[in-house]
C-alpha positions as CSV (number, residue, x, y, z in Angstrom):
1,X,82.7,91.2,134.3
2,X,81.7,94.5,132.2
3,X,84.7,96.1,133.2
4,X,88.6,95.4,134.8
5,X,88.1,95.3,138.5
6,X,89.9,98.9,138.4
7,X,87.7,100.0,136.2
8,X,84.9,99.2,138.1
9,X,86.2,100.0,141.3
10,X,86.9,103.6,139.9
11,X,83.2,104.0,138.0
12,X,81.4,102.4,141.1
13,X,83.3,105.4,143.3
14,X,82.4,107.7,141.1
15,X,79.0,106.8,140.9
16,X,79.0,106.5,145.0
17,X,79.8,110.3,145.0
18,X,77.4,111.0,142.7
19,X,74.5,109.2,144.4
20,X,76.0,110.7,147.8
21,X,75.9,114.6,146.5
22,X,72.5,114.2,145.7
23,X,70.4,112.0,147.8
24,X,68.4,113.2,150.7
25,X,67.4,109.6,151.8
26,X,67.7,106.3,151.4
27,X,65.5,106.9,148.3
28,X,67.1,103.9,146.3
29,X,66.0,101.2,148.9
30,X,62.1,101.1,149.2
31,X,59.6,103.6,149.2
32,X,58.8,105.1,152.7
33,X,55.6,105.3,154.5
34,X,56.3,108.9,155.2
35,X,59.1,111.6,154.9
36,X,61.8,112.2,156.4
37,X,61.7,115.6,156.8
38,X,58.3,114.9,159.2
39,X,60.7,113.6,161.4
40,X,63.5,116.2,161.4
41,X,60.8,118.5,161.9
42,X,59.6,116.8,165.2
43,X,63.4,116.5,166.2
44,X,63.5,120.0,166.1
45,X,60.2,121.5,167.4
46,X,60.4,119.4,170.4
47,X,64.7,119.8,171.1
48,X,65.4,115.9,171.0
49,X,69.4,116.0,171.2
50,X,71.8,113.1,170.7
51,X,71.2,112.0,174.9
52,X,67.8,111.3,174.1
53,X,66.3,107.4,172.5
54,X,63.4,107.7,170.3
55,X,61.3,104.9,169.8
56,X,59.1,103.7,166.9
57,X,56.5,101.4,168.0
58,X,55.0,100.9,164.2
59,X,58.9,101.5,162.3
60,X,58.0,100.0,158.8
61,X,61.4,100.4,157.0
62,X,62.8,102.2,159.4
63,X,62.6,105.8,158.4
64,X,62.5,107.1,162.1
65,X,65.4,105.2,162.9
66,X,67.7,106.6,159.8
67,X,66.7,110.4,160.4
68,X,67.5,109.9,164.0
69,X,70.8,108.0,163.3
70,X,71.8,110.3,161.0
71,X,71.9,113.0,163.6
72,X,73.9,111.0,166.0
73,X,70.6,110.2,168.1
74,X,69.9,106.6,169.6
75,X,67.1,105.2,168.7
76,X,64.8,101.6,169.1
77,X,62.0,100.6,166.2
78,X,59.6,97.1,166.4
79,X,58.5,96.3,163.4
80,X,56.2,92.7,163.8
81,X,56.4,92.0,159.7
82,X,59.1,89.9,158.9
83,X,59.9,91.4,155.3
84,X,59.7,94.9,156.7
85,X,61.9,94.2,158.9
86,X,64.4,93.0,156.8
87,X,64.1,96.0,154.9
88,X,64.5,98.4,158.2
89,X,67.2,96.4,159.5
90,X,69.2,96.7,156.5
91,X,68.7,100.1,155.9
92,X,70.4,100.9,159.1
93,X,73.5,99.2,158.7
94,X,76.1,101.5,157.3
95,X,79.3,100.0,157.4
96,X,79.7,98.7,154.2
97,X,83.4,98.7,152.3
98,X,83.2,100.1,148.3
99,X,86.0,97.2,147.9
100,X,84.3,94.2,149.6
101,X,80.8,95.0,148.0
102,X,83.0,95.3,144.3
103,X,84.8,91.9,145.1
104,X,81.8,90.2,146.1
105,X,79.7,91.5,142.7
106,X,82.3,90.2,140.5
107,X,81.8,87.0,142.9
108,X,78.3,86.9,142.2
109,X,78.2,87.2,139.0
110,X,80.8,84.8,138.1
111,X,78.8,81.8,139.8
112,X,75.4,83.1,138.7
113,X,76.9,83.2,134.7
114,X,78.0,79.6,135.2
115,X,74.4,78.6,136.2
116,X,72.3,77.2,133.7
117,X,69.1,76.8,135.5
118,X,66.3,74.7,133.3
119,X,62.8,76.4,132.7
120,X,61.6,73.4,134.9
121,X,63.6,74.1,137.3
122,X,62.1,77.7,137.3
123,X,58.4,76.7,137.4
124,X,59.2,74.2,140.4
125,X,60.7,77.5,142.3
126,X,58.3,80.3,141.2
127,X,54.4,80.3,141.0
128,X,52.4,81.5,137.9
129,X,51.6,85.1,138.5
130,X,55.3,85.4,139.0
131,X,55.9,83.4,135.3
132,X,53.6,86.5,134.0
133,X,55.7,89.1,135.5
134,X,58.5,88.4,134.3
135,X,60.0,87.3,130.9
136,X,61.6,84.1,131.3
137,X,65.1,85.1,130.1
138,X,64.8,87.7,132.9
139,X,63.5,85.5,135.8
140,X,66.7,82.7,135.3
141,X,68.9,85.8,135.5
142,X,66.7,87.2,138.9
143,X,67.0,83.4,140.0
144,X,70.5,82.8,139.4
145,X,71.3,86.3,141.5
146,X,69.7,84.8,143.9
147,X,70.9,81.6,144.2
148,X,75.0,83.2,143.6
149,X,74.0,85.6,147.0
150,X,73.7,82.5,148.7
151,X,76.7,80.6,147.5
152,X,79.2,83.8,148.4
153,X,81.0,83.8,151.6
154,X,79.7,87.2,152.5
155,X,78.2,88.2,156.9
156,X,75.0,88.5,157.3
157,X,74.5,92.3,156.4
158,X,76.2,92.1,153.0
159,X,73.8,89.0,152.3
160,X,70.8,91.1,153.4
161,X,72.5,94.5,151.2
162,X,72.7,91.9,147.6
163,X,69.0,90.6,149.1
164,X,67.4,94.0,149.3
165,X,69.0,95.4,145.9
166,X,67.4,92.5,144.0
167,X,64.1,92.7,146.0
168,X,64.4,96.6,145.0
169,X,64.4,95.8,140.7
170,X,61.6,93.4,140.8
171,X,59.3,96.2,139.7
172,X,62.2,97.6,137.4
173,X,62.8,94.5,135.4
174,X,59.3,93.4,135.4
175,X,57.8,93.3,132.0
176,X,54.3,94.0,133.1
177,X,52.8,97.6,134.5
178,X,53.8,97.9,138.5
179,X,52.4,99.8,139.7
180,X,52.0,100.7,144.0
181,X,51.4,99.0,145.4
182,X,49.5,96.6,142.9
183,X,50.8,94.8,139.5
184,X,48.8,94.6,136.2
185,X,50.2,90.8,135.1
186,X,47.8,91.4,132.1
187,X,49.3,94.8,130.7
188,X,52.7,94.5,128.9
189,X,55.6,97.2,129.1
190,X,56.6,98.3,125.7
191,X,60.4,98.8,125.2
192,X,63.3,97.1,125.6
193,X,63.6,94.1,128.3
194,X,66.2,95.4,130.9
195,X,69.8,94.0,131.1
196,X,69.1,92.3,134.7
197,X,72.6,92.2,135.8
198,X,73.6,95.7,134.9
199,X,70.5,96.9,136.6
200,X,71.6,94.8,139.9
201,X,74.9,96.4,139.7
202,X,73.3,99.8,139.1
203,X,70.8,99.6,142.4
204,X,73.7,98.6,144.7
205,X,75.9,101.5,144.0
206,X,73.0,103.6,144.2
207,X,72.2,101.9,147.9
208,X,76.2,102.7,148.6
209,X,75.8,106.0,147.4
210,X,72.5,107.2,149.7
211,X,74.6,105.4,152.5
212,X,77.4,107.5,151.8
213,X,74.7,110.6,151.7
214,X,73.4,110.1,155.1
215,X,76.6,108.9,157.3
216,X,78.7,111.1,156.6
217,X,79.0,113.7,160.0
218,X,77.2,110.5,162.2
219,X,79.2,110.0,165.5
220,X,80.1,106.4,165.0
221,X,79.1,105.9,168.1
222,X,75.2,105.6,168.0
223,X,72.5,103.3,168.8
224,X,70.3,102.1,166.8
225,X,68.3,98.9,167.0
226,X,65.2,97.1,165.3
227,X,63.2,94.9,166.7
228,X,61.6,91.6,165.0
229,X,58.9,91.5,168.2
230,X,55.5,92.7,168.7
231,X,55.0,96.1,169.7
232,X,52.4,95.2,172.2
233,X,55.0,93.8,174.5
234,X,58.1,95.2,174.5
235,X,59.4,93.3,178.0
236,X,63.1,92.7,178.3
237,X,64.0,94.4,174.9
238,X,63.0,97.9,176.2
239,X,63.9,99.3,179.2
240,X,61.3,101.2,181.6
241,X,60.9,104.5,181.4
242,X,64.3,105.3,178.6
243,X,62.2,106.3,176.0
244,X,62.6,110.4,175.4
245,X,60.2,110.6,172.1
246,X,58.2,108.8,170.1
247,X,57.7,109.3,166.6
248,X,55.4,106.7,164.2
249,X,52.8,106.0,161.9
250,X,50.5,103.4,163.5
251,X,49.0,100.6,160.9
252,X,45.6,101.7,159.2
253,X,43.2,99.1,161.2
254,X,40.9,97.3,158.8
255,X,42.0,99.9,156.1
256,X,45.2,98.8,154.8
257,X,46.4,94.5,154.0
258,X,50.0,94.9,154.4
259,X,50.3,90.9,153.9
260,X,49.1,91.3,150.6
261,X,51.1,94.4,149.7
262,X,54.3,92.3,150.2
């Protein structure tokens, strides 16, 4: 480990209170499809208070749901895209501990540094526009991340947190231009590669630290659910006639491939 647990446990804290005095979102996760502020907005004008449920038909990572848990409101999203919904459903889980998130990096890194994955064994895992992404020094380290998420004894939602903070340095680390929501395999960053675990270990306090932003006066009492089903039929998941507001932004019909953008 770069540091004595102590150590670390004390700069990750410090870091968390950073992160937490300055975001105003869950910025560090994955870009939004629109602001959050359009929703406080339309909490306000229309006087939605925490006995309300507002529902997202179209919920995408879940931005709705956050603004509206964040002010103690209960709220439903569907979101029919698998990935997405990963995202969304991980964004919304707040109960992480400082402590078990430290223990379990040190974990993860400890099995991932005794891994010494073969190039072949990388070529059988990844296809070739990924090979062109990445260097390959940087891919065995993004491959043995992975592979050390899965071998720690973590839940469920600290499996998805580790999941989503790699998923969200893909572009970092990449050695190619990324740009959104498109790649450019053929044009090469200049600079310096980026050190792939210290940039893991970077994301996820900055993930604690937006948590930290946005929880902080939520009753912890609140409601908030998202659903893996299509929004088109909602039966036995929604109940008739609860919904107080609704607040989305439908999908851009024939406009917008959100299979290839993921």
């Amino acid at each position: 480990m770069w540091f004595s647990k102590y150590d670390l446990l004390s700069l990750a804290f410090s870091k968390v209170l950073l992160c937490a005095s300055k975001s105003l979102s869950l910025k560090s996760f994955l870009p939004a499809g629109f602001s959050c502020k359009a929703v406080e907005h339309a909490i306000q004008r229309f006087s939605i208070t925490t006995n309300c449920l507002i529902y997202d038909p179209f919920c995408g990572t879940g931005t709705t749901n956050i603004v509206a848990k964040s002010r103690g409101i209960n709220s439903v999203g569907v979101e029919s895209h698998p990935f997405i919904f990963f995202v969304a459903k991980t964004k919304i889980y707040w109960s992480y501990r400082l402590d078990k998130v430290i223990s379990a990096l040190e974990a993860i890194e400890s099995i991932a540094k005794r891994d010494d994955v073969t190039e072949r064994r990388l070529q059988s895992e990844f296809p070739e526009l990924v090979y062109k992404c990445f260097s390959k020094s940087t891919l065995k380290d993004l491959y043995v991340i992975r592979e050390a998420i899965k071998a720690v004894q973590l839940s469920e939602s600290y499996v998805d947190f580790f999941n989503l903070a790699l998923t969200c340095i893909l572009r970092t680390v990449a050695n190619v231009a990324t740009g959104w929501p498109y790649i450019a395999p053929d044009k090469k960053k200049n600079g310096k590669e980026k050190d792939v675990f210290r940039t893991f270990f970077d994301m996820v306090i900055k993930m604690l630290g937006d948590i930290e932003r946005v929880k902080r006066d939520v009753p912890k009492q609140v409601g908030c659910r998202i659903l893996n089903i299509d929004a088109r039929d909602t039966t036995g998941h929604i109940k008739n006639e609860s919904v107080d507001f609704i607040f989305t932004s439908p999908p851009y019909l024939n406009n917008y491939d959100y299979a290839d953008r993921t």
